[in-house]
VOBA-1610 file (N, C-alpha, C; in pm, whole numbers, padded with zeros to 5 digits, always signed):
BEGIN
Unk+07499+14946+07412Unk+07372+14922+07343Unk+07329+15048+07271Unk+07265+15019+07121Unk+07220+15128+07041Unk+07107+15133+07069Unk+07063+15324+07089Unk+06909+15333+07084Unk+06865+15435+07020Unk+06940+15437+06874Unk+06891+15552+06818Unk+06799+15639+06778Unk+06671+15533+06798Unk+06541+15632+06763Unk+06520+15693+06883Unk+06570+15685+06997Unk+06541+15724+07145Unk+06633+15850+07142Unk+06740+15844+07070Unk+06862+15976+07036Unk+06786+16078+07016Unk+06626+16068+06888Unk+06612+16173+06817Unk+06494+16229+06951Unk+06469+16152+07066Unk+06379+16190+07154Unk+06430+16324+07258Unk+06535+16332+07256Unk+06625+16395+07309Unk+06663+16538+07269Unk+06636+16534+07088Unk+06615+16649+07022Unk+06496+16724+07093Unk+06372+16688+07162Unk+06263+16740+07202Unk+06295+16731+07299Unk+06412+16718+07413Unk+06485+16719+07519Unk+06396+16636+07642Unk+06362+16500+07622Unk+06268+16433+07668Unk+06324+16300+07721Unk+06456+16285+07627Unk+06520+16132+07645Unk+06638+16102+07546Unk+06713+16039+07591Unk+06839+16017+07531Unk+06908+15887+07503Unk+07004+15879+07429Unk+07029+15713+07348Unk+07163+15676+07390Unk+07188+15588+07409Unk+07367+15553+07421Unk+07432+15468+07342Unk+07560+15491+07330Unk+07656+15408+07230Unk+07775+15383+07280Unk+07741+15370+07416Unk+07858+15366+07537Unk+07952+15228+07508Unk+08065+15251+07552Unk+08119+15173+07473Unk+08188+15027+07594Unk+08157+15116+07721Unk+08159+15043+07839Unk+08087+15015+07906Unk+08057+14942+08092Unk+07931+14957+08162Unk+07938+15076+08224Unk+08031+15120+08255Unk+08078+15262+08334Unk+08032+15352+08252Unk+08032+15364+08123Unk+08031+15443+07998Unk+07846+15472+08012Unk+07843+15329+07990Unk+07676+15307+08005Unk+07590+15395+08090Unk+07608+15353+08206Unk+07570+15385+08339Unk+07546+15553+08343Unk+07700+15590+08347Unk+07690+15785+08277Unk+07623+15793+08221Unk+07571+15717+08079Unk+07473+15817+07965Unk+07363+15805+08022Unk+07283+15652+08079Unk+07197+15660+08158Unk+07114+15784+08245Unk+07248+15794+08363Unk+07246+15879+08445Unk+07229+16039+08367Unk+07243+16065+08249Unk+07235+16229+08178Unk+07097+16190+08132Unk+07056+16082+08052Unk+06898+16097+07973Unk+06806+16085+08100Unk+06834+16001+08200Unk+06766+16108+08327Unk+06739+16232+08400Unk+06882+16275+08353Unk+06881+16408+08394Unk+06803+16515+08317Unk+06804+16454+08157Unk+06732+16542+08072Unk+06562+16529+08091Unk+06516+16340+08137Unk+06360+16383+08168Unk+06312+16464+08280Unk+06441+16454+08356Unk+06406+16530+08521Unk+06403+16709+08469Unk+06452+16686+08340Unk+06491+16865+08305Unk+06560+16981+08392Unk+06704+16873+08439Unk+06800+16906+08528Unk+06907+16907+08431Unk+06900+17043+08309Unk+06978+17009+08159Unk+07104+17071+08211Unk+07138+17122+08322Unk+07294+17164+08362Unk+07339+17034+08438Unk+07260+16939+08473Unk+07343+16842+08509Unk+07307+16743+08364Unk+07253+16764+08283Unk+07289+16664+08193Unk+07390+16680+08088Unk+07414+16839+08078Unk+07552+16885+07989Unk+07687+16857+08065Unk+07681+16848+08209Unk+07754+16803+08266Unk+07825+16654+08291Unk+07708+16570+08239Unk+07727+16440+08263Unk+07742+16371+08082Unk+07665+16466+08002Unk+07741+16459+07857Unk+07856+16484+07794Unk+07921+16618+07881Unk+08013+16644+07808Unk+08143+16554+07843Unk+08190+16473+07926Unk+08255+16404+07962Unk+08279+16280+07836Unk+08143+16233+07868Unk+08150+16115+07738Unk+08152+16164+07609Unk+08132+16268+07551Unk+08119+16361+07443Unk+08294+16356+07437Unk+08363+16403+07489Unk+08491+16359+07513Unk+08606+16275+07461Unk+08519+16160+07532Unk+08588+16017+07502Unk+08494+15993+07370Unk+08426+16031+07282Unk+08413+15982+07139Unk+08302+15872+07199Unk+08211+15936+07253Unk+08051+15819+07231Unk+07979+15888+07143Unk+07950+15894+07043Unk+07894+15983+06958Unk+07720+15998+06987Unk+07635+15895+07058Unk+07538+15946+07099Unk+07531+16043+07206Unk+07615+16091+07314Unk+07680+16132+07384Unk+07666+16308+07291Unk+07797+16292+07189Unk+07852+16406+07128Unk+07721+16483+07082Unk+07584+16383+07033Unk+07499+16412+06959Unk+07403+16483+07056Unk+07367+16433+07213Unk+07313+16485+07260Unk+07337+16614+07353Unk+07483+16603+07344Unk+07531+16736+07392Unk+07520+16866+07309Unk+07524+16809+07158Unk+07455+16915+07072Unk+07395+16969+07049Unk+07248+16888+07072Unk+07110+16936+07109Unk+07080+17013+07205Unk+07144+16954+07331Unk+07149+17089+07423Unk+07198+17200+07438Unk+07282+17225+07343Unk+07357+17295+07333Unk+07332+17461+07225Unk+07250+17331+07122Unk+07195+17432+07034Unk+07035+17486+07056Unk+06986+17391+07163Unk+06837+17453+07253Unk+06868+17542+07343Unk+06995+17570+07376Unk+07035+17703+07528Unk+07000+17601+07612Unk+07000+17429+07644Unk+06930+17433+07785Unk+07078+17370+07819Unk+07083+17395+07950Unk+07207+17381+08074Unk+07306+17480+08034Unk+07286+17526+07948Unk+07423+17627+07899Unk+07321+17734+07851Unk+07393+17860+07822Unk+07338+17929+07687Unk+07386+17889+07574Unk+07261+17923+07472Unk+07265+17887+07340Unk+07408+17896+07233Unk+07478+17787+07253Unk+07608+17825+07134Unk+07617+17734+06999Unk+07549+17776+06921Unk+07572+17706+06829Unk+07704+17664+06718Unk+07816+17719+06745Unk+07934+17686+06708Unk+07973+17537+06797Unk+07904+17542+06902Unk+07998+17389+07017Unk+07881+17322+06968Unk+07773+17338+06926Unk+07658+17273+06885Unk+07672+17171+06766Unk+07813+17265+06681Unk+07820+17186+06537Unk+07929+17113+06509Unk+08041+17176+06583Unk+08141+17101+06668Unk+08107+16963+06709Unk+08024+16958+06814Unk+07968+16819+06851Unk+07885+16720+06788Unk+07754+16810+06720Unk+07700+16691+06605Unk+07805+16668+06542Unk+07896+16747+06444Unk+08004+16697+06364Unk+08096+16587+06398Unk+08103+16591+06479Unk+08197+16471+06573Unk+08118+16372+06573Unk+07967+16346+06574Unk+07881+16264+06618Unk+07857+16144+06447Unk+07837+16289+06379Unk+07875+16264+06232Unk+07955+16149+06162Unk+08029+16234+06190Unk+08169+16136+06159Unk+08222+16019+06178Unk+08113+15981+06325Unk+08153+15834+06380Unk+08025+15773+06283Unk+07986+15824+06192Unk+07876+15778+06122Unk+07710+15733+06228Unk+07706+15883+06317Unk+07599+15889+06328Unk+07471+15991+06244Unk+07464+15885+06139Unk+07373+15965+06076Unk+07245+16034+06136Unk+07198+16005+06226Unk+07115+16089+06282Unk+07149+16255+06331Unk+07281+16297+06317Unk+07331+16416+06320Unk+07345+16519+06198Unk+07284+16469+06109Unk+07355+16501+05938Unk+07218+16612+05929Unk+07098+16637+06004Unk+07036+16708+05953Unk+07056+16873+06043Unk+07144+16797+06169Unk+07150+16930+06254Unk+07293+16992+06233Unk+07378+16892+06173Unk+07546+16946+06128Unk+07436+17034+05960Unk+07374+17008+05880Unk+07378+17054+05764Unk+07287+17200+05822Unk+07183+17229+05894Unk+07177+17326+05948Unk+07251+17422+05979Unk+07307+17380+06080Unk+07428+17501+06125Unk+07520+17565+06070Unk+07605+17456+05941Unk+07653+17490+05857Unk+07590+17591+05755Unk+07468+17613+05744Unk+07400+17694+05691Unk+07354+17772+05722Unk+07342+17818+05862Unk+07342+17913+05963Unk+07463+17971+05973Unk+07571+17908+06009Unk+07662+18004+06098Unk+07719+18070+05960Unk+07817+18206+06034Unk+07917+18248+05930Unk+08036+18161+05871Unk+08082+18246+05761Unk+08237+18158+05716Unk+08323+18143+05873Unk+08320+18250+05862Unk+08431+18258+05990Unk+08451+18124+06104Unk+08349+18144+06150Unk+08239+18029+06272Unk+08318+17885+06207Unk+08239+17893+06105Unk+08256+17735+06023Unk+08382+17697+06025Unk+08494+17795+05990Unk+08650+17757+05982Unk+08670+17718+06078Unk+08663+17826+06196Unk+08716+17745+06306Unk+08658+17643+06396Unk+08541+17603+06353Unk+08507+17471+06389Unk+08599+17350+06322Unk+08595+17385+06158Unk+08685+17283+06136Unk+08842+17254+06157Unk+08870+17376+06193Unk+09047+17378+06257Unk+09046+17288+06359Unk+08933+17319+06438Unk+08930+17191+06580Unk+08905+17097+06560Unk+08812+17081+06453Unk+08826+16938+06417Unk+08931+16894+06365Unk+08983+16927+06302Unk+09113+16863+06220Unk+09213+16889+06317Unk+09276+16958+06465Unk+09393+16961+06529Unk+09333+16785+06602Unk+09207+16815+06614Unk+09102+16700+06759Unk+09186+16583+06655Unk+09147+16500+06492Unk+09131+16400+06445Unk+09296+16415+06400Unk+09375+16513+06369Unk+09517+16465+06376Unk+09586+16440+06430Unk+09540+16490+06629Unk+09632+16433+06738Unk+09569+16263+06707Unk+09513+16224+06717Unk+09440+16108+06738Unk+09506+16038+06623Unk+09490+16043+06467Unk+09547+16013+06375Unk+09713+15966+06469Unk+09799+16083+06452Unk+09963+16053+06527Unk+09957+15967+06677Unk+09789+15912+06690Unk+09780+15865+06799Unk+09760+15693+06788Unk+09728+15707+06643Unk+09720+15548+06594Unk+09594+15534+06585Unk+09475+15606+06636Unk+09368+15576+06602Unk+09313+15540+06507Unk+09217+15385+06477Unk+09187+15322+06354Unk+09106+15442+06270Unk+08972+15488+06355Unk+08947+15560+06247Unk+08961+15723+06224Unk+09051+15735+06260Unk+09071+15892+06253Unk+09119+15933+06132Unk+09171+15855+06033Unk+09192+15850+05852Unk+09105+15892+05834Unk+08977+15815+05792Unk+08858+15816+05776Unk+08775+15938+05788Unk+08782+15983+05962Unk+08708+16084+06008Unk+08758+16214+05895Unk+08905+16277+05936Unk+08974+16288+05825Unk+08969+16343+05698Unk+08960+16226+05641Unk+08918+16215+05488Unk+08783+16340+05510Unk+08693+16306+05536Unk+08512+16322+05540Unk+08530+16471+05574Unk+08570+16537+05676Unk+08637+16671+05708Unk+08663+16776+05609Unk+08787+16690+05533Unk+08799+16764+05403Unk+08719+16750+05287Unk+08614+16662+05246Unk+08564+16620+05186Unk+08425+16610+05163Unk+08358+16663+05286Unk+08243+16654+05299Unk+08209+16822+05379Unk+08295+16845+05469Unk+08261+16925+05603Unk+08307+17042+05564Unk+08438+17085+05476Unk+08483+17212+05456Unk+08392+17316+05397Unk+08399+17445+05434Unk+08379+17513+05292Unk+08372+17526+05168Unk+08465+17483+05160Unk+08548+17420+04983Unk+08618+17336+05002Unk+08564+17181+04949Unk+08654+17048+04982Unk+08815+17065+04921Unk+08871+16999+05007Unk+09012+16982+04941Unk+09036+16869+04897Unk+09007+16800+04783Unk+09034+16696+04716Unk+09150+16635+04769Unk+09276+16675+04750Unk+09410+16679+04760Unk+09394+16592+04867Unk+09366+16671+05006Unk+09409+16623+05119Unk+09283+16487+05204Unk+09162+16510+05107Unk+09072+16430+05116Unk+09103+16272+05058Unk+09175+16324+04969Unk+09260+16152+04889Unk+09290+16101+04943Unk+09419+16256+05037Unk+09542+16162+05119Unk+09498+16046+05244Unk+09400+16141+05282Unk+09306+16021+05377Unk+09272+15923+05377Unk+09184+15920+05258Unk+09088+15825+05232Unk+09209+15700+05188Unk+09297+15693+05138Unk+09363+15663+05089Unk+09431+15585+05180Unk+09478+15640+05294Unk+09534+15570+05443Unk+09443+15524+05514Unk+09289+15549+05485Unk+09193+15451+05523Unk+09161+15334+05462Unk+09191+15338+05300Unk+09147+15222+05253Unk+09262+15144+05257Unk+09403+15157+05320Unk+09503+15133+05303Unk+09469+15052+05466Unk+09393+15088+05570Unk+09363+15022+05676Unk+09266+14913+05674Unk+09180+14899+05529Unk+09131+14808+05538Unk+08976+14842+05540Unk+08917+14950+05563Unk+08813+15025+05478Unk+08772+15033+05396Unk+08695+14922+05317Unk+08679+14957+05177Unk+08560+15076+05092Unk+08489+15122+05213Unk+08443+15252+05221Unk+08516+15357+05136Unk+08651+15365+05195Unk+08760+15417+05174Unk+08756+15475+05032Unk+08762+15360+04988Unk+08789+15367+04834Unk+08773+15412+04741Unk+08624+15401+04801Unk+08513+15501+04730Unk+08554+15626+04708Unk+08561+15711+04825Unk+08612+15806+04863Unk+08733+15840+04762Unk+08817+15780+04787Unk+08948+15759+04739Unk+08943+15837+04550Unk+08856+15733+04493Unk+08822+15770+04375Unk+08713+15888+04333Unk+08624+15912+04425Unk+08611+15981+04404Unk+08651+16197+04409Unk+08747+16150+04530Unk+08838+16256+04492Unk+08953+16262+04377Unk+08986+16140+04378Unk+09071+16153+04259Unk+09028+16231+04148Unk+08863+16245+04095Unk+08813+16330+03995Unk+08830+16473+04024Unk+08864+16488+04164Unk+08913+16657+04129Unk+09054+16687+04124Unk+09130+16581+04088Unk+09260+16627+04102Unk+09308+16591+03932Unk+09403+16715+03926Unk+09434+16683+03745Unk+09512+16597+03728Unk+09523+16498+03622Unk+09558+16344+03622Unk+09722+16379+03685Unk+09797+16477+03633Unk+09941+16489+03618Unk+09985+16538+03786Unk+09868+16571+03861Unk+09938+16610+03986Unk+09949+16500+04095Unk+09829+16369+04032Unk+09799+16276+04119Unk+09913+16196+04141Unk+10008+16182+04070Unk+10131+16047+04108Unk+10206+16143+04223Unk+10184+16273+04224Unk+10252+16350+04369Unk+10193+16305+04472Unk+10070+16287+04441Unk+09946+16381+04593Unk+09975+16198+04621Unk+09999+16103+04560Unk+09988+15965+04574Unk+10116+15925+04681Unk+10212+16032+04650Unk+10348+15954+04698Unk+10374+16062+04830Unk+10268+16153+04839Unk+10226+16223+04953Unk+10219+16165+05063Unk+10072+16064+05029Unk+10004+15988+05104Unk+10046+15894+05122Unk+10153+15817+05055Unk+10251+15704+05098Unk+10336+15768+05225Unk+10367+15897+05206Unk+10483+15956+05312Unk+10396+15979+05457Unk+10303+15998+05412Unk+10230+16062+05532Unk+10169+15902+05631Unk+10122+15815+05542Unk+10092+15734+05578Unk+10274+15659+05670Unk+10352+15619+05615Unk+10477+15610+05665Unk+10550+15693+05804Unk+10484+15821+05792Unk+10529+15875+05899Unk+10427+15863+06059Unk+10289+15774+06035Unk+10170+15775+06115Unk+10227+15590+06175Unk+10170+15586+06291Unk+10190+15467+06366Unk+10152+15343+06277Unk+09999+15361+06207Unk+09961+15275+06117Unk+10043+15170+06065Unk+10176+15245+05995Unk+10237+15133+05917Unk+10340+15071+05995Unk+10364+15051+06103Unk+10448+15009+06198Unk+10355+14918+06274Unk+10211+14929+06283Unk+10130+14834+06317Unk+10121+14708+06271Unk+10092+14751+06100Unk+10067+14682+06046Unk+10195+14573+06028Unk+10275+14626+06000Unk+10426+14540+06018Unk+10424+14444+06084Unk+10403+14488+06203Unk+10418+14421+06377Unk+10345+14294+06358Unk+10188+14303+06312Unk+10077+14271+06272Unk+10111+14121+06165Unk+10224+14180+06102Unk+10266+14074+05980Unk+10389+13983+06031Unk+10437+14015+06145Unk+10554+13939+06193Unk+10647+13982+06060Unk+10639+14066+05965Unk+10733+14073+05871Unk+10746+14219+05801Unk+10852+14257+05780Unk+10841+14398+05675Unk+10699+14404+05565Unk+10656+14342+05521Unk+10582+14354+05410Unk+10417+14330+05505Unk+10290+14393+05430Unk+10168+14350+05466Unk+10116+14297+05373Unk+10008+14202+05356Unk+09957+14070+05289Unk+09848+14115+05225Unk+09838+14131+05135Unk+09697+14167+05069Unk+09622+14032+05108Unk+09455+14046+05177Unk+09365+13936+05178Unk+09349+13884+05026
//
């Protein structure tokens, strides 16, 4: 169950939202936005970071907050942006004002290697078959870097809209405008290879009872 306006209650470290994806799942987040009204915030970073983990992104979001308030931990705002970012990405927009913060706070330095972890975190997962880890991905390079990489933002988006995302697409084209017309039939047959070498297209196969997949 979604309770996102209850997410942003949590920013004032008062109460917390879930997007649990199980009852077990449930129950845990429960058990932490209690912990945060009891203002027992080392047992609620404790009982967040678990599900923060497994990709509950209200979870990821509220471990951020605590994270970037010093409470149950000291103050780190690098795991702070790390985690909204993750929270982000699963398209919790309620994270987009505390990921665009930090990013504007921290140093270059900081920022890189947040996104190295993000991108080792969403490419094991990607070689893991995960539906949306294209996607996540894409947005990384495209939205989250320093300096977007068009290139590799295509290649994504591209194996997302190729999953059936039509989000995707968007994306898709609109990186295409930073790439010069003559390099794109490469960066295209890139993303055919890359896509080919990821579980995806062996799914989809399986999926078709046949070599070929079916355009709807």
């Amino acid at each position: 169950m979604m309770r996102h306006a209850a997410a942003i209650m949590v920013f004032f470290l008062t109460a917390g939202a879930s997007a649990a994806q199980t009852p077990d799942e449930d129950a845990r987040f429960d058990a932490a936005t209690n912990a945060v009204r009891d203002r027992d915030f080392r047992l609620a970073v404790a009982l967040f970071e678990p599900l923060a983990e497994a990709d509950v992104p209200d979870a990821q979001f509220n471990l951020a907050v605590l994270l970037r308030e010093g409470r149950g931990r000291p103050q780190n705002h690098v795991e702070a942006l790390y985690w909204s970012a993750l929270a982000l990405l699963s398209d919790g927009t309620y994270a987009q004002d505390m990921v665009t913060e930090l990013l504007e706070r921290l140093p270059l330095g900081a920022r890189q290697a947040v996104m190295s972890r993000l991108l080792d975190r969403l490419t094991a997962q990607a070689a893991a078959g995960e539906p949306d880890a294209p996607r996540k991905l894409a947005r990384v390079y495209a939205e989250l870097m320093p300096e977007p990489d068009a290139r590799l933002a295509y290649i994504w988006f591209s194996i997302c809209y190729a999953l059936g995302d039509n989000q995707c697409g968007e994306g898709r084209e609109e990186m295409a405008e930073g790439i010069d017309p003559e390099d794109l039939i490469d960066v295209q047959i890139e993303a055919g290879e890359r896509f080919a070498s990821l579980p995806y297209a062996t799914m989809q196969d399986a999926g078709n009872g046949s070599g070929t997949t079916q355009i709807p």
